[in-house]
N, C-alpha and C positions, 0 to 999 in steps of 0.2 A: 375556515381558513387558518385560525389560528392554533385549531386544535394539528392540522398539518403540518405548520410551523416549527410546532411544540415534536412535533413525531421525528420530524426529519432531526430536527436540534439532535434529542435523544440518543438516535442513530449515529447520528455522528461522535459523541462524546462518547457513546460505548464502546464501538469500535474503532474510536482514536485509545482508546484505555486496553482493550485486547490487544491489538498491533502492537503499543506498547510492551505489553504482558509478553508477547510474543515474542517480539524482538527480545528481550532481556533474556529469557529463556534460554532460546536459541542462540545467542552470543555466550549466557553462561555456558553452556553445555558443551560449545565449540572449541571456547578458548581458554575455559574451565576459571574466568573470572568476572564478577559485576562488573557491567559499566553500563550508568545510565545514558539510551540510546536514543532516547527524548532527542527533539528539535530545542521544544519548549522546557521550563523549571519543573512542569508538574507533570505526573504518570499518564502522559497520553503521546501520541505520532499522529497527527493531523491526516499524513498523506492514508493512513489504513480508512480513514472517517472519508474521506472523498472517494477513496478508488472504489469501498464498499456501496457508498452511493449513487455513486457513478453507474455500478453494474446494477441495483436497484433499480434505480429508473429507469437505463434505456433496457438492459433487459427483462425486465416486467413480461411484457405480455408473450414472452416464451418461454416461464417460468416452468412449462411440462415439456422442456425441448431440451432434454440434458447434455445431451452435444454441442447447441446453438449457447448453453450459457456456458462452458466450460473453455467454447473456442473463443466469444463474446469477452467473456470474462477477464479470459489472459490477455486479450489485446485490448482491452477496457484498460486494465489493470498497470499494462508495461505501457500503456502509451501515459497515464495518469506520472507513471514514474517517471517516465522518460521527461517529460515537461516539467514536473517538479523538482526532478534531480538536473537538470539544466538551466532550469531560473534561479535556484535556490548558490547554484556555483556561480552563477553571472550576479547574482543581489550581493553574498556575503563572500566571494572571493574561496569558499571551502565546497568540500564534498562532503556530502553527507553520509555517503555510501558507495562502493565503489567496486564494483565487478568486475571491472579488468583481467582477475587472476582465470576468471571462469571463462568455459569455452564456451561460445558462440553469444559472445557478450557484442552489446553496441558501444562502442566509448565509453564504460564503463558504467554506465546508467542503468543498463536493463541486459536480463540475458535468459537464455533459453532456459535454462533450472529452474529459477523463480517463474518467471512468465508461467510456465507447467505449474507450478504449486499457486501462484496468483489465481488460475482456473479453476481448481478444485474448491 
């Protein structure tokens, strides 16, 4: 049980530290300047470390169904978002991130681009 524990922990701190990596990336390269895109002080995004495990677990046992994870995935993924970019605006009054500009966006939380890149 513990060594479980220890797995998932793991999981999630690597890929709250990717999504991070990720995110900086991708904002440098867009807007051709750093800005740390952290929630938190240190190099990681939380929401990467859930959404990743989120799709770990419930899709597990379709792990040879690359359709079923890819479709799973992005609505794993944007529904993860959607809820944490709507509690996160209702707790501290800010957005964290904000889609709006993009087409086929929900209130600015989640939108068809990402959701597609969230599945792959």
């Amino acid at each position: 049980m513990y060594t479980e524990f220890y797995q998932v922990l793991l999981l999630f701190v690597f890929y709250s530290f990717v999504g991070w990596g990720t995110e900086i990336a991708y904002h440098t390269l867009t807007t051709g300047h750093y800005v740390n895109r952290g929630f938190l002080s240190g190099p990681v995004c939380p929401i990467y470390g859930v959404g990743v495990l989120t799709v770990l677990l419930i899709l597990a046992p379709f792990k040879d169904q690359w359709f079923i994870v890819f479709i799973g995935g992005a609505i794993l993924t944007s529904f993860v978002e959607l809820t944490i970019g709507f509690l996160m605006e209702k707790k501290y009054e800010t957005r964290w991130w904000d889609y709006s500009e993009e087409p086929y966006n929900f209130k600015g939380y989640i939108c068809l681009k990402f959701s597609i890149i969230w599945g792959f």
